[in-house]
N, C-alpha and C positions, 0 to 999 in steps of 0.2 A: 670485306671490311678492310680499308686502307690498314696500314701499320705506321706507328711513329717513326717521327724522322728527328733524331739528334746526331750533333755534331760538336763531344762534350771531349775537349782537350786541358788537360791540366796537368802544371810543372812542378814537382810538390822535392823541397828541399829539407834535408835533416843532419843535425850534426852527431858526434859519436859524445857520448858521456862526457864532460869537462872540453869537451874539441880535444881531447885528447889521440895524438895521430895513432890511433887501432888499427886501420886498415892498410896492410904491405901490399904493396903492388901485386906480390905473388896470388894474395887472396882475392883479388879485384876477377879474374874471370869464374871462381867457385860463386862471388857474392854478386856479382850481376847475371848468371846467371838461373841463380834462385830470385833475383826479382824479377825475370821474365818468366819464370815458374809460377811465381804465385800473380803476379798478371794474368797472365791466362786460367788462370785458379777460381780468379775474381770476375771474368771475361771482360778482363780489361787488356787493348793494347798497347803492349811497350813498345812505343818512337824510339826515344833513346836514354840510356845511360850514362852514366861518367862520374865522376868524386874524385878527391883529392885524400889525403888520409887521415881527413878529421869530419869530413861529410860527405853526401853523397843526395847527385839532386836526380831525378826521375822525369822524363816527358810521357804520359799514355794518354790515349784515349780511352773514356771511362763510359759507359752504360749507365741508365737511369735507373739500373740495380743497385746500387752501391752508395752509400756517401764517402764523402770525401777521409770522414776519420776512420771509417772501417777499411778504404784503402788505405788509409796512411798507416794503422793499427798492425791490417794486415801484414804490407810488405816488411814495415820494422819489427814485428814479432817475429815471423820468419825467419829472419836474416840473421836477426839477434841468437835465435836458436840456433841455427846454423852455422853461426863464428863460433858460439861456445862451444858444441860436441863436437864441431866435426873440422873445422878452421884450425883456431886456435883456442882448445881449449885449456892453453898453458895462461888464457891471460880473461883477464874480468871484461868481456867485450859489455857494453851495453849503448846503447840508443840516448839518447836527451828523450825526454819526453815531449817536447816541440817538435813542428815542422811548419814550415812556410809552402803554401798552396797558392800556383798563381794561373787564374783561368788564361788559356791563349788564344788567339784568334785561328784560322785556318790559315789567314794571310802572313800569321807569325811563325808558323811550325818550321819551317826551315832554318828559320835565323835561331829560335828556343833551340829546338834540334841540337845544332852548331856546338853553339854553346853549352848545352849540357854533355853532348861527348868529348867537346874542347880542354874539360876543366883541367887539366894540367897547366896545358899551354896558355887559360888567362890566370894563371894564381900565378904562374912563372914570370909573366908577367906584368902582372898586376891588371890585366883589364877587366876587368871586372864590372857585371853591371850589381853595383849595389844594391837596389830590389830584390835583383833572380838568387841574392845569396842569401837573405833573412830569412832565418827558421825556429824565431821568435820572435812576438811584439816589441821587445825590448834590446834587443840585442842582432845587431848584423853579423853576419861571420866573416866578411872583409875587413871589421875593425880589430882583431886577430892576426890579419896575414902578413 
C-alpha cells in the first residue's frame, strides 16, 4: 500500500506580551533550543530559528499530524514555561496570544531560512520583509521597530 507524500513547510511568527523586549540574548540558546525540543515532540522539523527581543519567528516542516494552532500552542506553551521556571523566573515572561503562520514553498526555504536566522541583522537594519513580521491581523511588528 503506497504511503502519503507531503511537503508541508510553514513560518509561523510570535511576539512576547506588549512586544515587550523579554528575551536577553543570554536566553536565546536555552529558548531555541526547547523549540527544537518540542519540534521533534510534535514530529515536526525545525529549518530555522531566530528573534529579536520582543518576538521570535520559527521555519519547520510539519506532518499532517498536527494543526497549525496546536503547533503554535505547543511551541509557545513550552517556551512560556520554560522562561518562567527555569529562564527567568524573576520576570512575568508571557507569549501574545497571536501569531502569524506563513505556508512556504520548497523553492522559498532557503531565502525564509535566511531570514528567520538573520533576524538581528534585518531589524538592525531595518530590512525587513513586512508580511514575514505579522503575528496578528491587525497589527505588524515592524510598525514598532
Amino acid at each position: 500500500m503506497p504511503s502519503n507524500y507531503t511537503q508541508l513547510f510553514v513560518h509561523l511568527v510570535w511576539a512576547t506580551w506588549d512586544r515587550l523586549p523579554l528575551i536577553r540574548p543570554v536566553d536565546e540558546p536555552r529558548l531555541y533550543s526547547a523549540i527544537s525540543a518540542k519540534c521533534d515532540e510534535l514530529s515536526c522539523k525545525l529549518i530555522a530559528v531566530g528573534g529579536v527581543s520582543d518576538h521570535v519567528h520559527v521555519l519547520v516542516e510539519f506532518p499532517t499530524t498536527i494543526s497549525m494552532a496546536d503547533l503554535a500552542k505547543g511551541i509557545k506553551g513550552s517556551t512560556s514555561h520554560l522562561m518562567n521556571h527555569a529562564i527567568a523566573p524573576e520576570r512575568d515572561f508571557k507569549w501574545q496570544g497571536s501569531y502569524g503562520a506563513f505556508t512556504v514553498s520548497k523553492g522559498m526555504l532557503d531565502r525564509v531560512a535566511n531570514y528567520v536566522r538573520d533576524q538581528k541583522l534585518h531589524h538592525a537594519d531595518r530590512f525587513l520583509e513586512d508580511e514575514w513580521e505579522r503575528c496578528d491581523a491587525a497589527d505588524p511588528l515592524s510598525k514598532n521597530d
